[in-house]
C-alpha positions in Angstrom: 1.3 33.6 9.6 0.4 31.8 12.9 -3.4 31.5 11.6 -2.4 30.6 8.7 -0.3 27.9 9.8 -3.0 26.7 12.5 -5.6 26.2 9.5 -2.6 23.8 7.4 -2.8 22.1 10.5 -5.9 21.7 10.5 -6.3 20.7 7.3 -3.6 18.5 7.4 -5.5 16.7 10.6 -8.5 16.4 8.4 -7.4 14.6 5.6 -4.9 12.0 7.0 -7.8 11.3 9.6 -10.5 10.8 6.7 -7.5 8.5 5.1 -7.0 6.9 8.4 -11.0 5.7 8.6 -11.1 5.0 5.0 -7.9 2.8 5.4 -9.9 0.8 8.7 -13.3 0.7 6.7 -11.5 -0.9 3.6 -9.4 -3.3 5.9 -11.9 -5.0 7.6 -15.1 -4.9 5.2 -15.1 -6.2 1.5 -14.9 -2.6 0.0 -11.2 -3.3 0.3 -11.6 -5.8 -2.0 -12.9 -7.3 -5.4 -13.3 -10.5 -6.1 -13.6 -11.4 -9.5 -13.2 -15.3 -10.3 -10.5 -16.5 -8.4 -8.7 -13.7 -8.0 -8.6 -11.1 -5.3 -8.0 -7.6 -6.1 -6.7 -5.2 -3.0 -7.5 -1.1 -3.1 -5.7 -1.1 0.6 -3.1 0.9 -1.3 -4.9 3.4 -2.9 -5.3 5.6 0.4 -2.0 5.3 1.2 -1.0 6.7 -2.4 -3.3 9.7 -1.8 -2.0 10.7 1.4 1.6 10.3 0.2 0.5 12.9 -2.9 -1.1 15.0 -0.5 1.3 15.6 2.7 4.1 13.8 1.5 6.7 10.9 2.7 5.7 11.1 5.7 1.9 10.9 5.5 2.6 7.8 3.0 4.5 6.4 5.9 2.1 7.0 8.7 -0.9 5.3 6.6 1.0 2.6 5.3 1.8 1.5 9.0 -1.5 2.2 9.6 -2.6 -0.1 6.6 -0.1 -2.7 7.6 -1.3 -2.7 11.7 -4.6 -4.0 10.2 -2.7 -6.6 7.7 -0.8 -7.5 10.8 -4.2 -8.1 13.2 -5.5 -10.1 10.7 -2.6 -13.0 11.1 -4.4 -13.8 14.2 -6.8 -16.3 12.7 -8.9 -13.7 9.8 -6.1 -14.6 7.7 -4.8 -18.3 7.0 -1.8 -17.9 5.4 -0.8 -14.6 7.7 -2.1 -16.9 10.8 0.6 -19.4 9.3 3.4 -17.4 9.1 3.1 -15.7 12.3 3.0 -19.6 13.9 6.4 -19.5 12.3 7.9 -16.8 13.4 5.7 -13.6 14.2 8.7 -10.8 14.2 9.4 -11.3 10.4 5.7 -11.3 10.1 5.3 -7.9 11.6 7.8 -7.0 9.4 6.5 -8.0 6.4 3.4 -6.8 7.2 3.9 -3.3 9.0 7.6 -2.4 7.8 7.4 -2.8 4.6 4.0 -1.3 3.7 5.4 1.9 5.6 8.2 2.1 3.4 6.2 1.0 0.5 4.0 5.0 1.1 7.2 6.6 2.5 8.8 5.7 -1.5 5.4 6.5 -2.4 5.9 10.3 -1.3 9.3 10.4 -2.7 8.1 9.4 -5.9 5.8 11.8 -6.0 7.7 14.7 -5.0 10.7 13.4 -7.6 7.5 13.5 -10.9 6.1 17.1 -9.7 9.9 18.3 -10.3 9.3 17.6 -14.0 5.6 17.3 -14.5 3.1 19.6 -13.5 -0.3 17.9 -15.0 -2.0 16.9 -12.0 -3.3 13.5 -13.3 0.0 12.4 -14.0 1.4 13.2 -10.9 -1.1 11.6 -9.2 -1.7 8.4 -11.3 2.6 7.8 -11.5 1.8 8.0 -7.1 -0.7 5.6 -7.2 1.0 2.7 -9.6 4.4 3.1 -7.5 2.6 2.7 -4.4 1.3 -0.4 -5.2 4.2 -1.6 -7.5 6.5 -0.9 -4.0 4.0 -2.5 -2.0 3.9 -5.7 -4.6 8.0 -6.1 -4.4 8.2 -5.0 -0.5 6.2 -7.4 0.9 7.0 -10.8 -1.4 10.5 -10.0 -1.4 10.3 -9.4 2.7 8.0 -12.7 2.8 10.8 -14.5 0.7 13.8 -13.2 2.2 12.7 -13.7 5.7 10.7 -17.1 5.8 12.4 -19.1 2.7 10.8 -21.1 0.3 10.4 -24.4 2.5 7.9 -22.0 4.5 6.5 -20.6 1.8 6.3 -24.3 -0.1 4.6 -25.6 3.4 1.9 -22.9 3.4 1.2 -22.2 -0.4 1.6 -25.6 -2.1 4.8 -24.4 -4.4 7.6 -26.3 -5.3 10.3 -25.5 -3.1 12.9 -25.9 -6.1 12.0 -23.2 -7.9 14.3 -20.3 -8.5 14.1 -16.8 -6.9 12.2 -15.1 -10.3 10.1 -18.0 -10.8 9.0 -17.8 -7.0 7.9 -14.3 -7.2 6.2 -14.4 -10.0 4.2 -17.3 -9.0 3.4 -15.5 -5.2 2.5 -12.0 -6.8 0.2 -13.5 -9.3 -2.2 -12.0 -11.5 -3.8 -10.1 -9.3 -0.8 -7.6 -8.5 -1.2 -6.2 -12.0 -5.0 -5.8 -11.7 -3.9 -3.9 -8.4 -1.4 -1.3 -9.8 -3.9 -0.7 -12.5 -6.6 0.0 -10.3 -4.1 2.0 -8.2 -3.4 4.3 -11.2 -6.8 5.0 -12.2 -8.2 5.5 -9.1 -5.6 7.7 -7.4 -5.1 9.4 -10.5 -9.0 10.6 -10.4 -8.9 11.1 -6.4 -5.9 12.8 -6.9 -7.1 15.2 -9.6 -9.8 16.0 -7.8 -7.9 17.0 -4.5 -5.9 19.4 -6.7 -9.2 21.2 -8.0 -10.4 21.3 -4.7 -6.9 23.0 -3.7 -6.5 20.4 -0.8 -3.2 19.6 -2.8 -0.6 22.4 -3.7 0.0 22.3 -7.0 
C-alpha cells in the first residue's frame, strides 16, 4: 500500500509540475494566445481545467493561483490596463487577478467531480471541465473587476460609457473573445482530457 501510494505521489508530482511549466510557458510567450483580427483569444485556462479533471479541486486551485501570479506580474507595466488598475488600487487587483482565477479551477474541480457522478464518457467529462473553467474564469474576474473598481474606473481605463447598466457593462468588457475562449476550452480539454484517461493518468 505504501509503494503504491509513493508512486500516486509521484505521479501526482509529475503532472501538476508539467501543468505548472506549461501554465509559465503559455503566460509569458504568445502560445498563450491567438490573435485573430482584433481579437485576443486566451488558452491560459485550459491547463488549469486539466489539472482540475485530473487531481481534482484542489489541483484546479493550485494552478489557477499559479495562472493568476503570472496575470498578477504582468500589471507591472507588460499589461496596460492591469498596470492601470493596480495604480488604482493594487489589493483588488490581486484579487481579481489571483483570487478569482483560483476559485475559478477550484469550481472547475467540483464541476467535474459533480458530471463523472452521472456521466461516465470520458470526452464529456472532460470537455463540460474545460467550458466551466473558462465560463467561471469569464464571470470571476469581470464581475471582481466590476464590483471592486466601479465603472468610473473602468470608463477611465477602457473608454465605456460610465452610464451603462450592470448587464450592458459586462457584456461589453467580456466581449467576443470570451466565447471563442470557452469554445476552445471545450475542445481542447476535451481531447487532452481524453487522452489522459487512455493513458490511465486519469481514474476513470
Amino acid at each position: 500500500m505504501a509503494k503504491q501510494n509513493r508512486k500516486q505521489t509521484i505521479k501526482t508530482i509529475a503532472v501538476l509540475g508539467i501543468l505548472i511549466a506549461l501554465t509559465i510557458l503559455m503566460a509569458f510567450t504568445p502560445v498563450g494566445y491567438l490573435k485573430v483580427g482584433a481579437i485576443s483569444i486566451s488558452f491560459l485556462m485550459i491547463p488549469v481545467a486539466i489539472g482540475a479533471l485530473a487531481k481534482g479541486p484542489w489541483a484546479g486551485a493550485l494552478l489557477g493561483t499559479v495562472f493568476g501570479i503570472t496575470s498578477f506580474v504582468q500589471c507591472f507595466g507588460s499589461d496596460p490596463f492591469g498596470t492601470f488598475l493596480a495604480s488604482k488600487n493594487i489589493v483588488f487587483t490581486f484579487i481579481m487577478c489571483v483570487l478569482c482565477r483560483a476559485l475559478a479551477g477550484f469550481l472547475a474541480g467540483l464541476v467535474f467531480k459533480l458530471v463523472s457522478k452521472f456521466v461516465k464518457n470520458a470526452p464529456v467529462r472532460s470537455s463540460v471541465t474545460g467550458l466551466s473553467a473558462a465560463l467561471f474564469n469569464t464571470i470571476l474576474f469581470v464581475g471582481a473587476l466590476i464590483g471592486l473598481f466601479g465603472k468610473a474606473t473602468i470608463s477611465e481605463a477602457t473608454g465605456l460609457d460610465p452610464t451603462m447598466g450592470i448587464i450592458a457593462l459586462f457584456a461589453a468588457i467580456v466581449g467576443i473573445n470570451a466565447i471563442f475562449e470557452a469554445i476552445a476550452a471545450f475542445i481542447i480539454t476535451g481531447a487532452v482530457g481524453t487522452a489522459l484517461f487512455k493513458a490511465k493518468l486519469i481514474e476513470a
